[in-house]
Each structure stands twice: as structure tokens, then as C-alpha cells.
C-alpha positions as CSV (number, residue, x, y, z in Angstrom):
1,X,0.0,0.0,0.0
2,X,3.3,2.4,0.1
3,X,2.7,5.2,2.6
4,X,1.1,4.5,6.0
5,X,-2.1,6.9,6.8
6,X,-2.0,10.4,8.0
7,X,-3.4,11.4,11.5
8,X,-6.5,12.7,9.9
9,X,-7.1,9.2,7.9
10,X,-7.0,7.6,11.3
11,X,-9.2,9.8,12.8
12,X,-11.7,9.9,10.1
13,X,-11.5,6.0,9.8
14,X,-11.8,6.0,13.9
15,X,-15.2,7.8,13.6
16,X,-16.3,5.4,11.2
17,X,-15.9,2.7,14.2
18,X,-17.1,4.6,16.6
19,X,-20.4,5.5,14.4
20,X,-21.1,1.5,13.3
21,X,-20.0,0.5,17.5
22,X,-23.1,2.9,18.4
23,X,-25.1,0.7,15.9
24,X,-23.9,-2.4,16.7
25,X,-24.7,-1.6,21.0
26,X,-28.6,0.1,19.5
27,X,-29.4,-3.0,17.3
28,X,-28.3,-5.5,20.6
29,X,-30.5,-3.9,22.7
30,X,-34.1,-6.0,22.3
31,X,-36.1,-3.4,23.9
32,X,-35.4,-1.5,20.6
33,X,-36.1,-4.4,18.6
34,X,-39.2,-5.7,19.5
35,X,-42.3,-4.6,18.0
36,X,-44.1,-1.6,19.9
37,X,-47.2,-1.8,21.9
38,X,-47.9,1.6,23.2
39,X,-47.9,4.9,21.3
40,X,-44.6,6.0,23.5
41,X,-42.8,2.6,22.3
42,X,-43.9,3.3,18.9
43,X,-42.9,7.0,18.9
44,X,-39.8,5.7,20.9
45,X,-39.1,3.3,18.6
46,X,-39.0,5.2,15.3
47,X,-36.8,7.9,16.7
48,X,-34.4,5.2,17.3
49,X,-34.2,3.5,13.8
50,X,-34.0,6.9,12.1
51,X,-31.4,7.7,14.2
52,X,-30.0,4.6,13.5
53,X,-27.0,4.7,11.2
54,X,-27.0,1.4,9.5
55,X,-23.3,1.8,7.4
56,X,-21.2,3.9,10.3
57,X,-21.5,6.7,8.0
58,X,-19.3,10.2,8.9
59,X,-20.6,13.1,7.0
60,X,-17.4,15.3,6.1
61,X,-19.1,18.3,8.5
62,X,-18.6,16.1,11.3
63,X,-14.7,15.6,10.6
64,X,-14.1,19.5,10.3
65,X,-15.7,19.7,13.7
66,X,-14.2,16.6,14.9
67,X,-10.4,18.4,13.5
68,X,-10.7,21.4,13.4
69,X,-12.9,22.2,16.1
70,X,-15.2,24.6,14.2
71,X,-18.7,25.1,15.0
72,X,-21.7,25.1,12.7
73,X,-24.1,28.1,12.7
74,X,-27.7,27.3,13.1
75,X,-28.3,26.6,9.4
76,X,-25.5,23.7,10.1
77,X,-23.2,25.7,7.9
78,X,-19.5,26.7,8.7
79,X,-19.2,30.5,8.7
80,X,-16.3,30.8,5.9
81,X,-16.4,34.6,6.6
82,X,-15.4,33.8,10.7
83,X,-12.8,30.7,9.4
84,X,-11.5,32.5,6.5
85,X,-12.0,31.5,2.9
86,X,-8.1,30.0,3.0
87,X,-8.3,28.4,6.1
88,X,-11.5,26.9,5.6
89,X,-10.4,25.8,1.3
90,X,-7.6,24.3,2.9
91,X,-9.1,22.1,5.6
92,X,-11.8,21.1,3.1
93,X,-9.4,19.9,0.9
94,X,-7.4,18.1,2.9
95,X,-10.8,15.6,4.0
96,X,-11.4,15.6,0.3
97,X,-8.0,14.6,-0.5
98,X,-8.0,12.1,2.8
99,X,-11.2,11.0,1.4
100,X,-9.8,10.1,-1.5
101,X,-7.0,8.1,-1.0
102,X,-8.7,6.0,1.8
103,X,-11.4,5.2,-0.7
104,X,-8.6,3.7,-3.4
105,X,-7.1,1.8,-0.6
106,X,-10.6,0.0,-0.6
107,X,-10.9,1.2,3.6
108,X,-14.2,3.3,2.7
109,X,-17.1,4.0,0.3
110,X,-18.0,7.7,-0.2
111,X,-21.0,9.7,-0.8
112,X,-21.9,13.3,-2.0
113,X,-21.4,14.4,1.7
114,X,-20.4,11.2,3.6
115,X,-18.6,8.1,3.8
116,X,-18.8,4.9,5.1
117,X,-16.2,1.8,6.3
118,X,-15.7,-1.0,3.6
119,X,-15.7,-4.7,4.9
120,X,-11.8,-3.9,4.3
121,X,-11.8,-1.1,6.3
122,X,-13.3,-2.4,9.0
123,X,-11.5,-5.6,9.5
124,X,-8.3,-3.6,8.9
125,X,-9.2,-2.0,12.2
126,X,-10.8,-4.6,13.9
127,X,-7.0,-6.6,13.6
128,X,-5.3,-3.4,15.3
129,X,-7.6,-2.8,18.3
């Protein structure tokens, strides 16, 4: 594979654990299973499995918060006035870029806004925890 990954490839990998471990602990837990008998279960229960996020996906807002440390305005948009057009272009690009290479290594499957941790990916980190 040449090169080992960068910091942020770890980190943005890491998240994808972390996201499908939150999954795996929701989908054990029969009392989130099991069919619903009262209104609150049912209401309960569909909050649950829409919040549910079946592939461990990380959407690429979450990694700028994650590295960065910025903070979305209410409209869930990064100020780029407050960052600064540079800063923020050149944080951006470096998930894209991270995004990238991690997805021809086969580790992850991408999306317009997200990505999500191959079978590869996923047993890759599996062996080093």
C-alpha cells in the first residue's frame, strides 16, 4: 500500500468505528427491537431506527468539527467569513484529498457528503484494536 495513513485518515477512519459501534450496542438492545405496543414505544421506537446509522456513515461536517474544532451556525453551515475563505479551502481539501485516497485503498465507500467503512476497512481496524 506504500505510505502508512496520515493522523487525519486515522481519525476519520476511527469515527467510522465509533459511528457502526453505536449501531452495533442500538441493534443489541431488544427493547429497541421488539415490536411496539404503546404509542410512546412506537414513537420511541421510530426515533431510534431513524437515528439509527446502519453503514457507520461520517458526514465530512462532522470531521471538520471533529479536527478542526469549528462550530456550525444554526443553518448547520460553517461560517467561511469567521474561518476565513483560506483556512476553511484548505481544511476542506485536505478531507477531500484524505477522502480520497482512503477510498482507493478500498478502507471506505464515499458519498456526496459522507462516507462509510468498507468490509476492508473495517476488518483492517478490527486486527489493530
Amino acid at each position: 500500500m506504500g505510505r502508512g495513513l496520515s493522523e487525519l485518515q486515522k481519525i476519520m477512519l476511527k469515527m467510522c468505528m465509533d459511528e457502526k459501534e453505536i449501531y452495533r450496542k442500538q441493534r443489541q438492545n431488544s427493547a429497541l427491537v421488539e415490536s411496539p405496543t404503546t404509542p410512546e414505544e412506537v414513537e420511541n421506537n421510530y426515533r431510534i431506527s431513524k437515528d439509527w446509522n446502519w453503514f457507520g456513515s461520517v458526514y465530512y461536517k462532522d470531521v471538520l468539527i471533529k479536527v478542526y474544532g469549528w462550530t456550525p451556525g444554526p443553518d448547520g453551515h460553517f461560517s467561511k467569513k469567521e474561518i476565513g475563505i483560506k483556512r476553511y479551502m484548505a481544511a476542506y481539501i485536505a478531507v477531500r484529498k484524505a477522502t480520497e485516497r482512503l477510498e482507493k485503498r478500498g478502507l471506505i465507500f464515499t458519498g456526496r457528503r459522507d462516507y462509510s467503512l468498507s468490509s476492508k476497512g473495517e476488518a483492517i481496524l478490527s486486527a489493530k484494536l
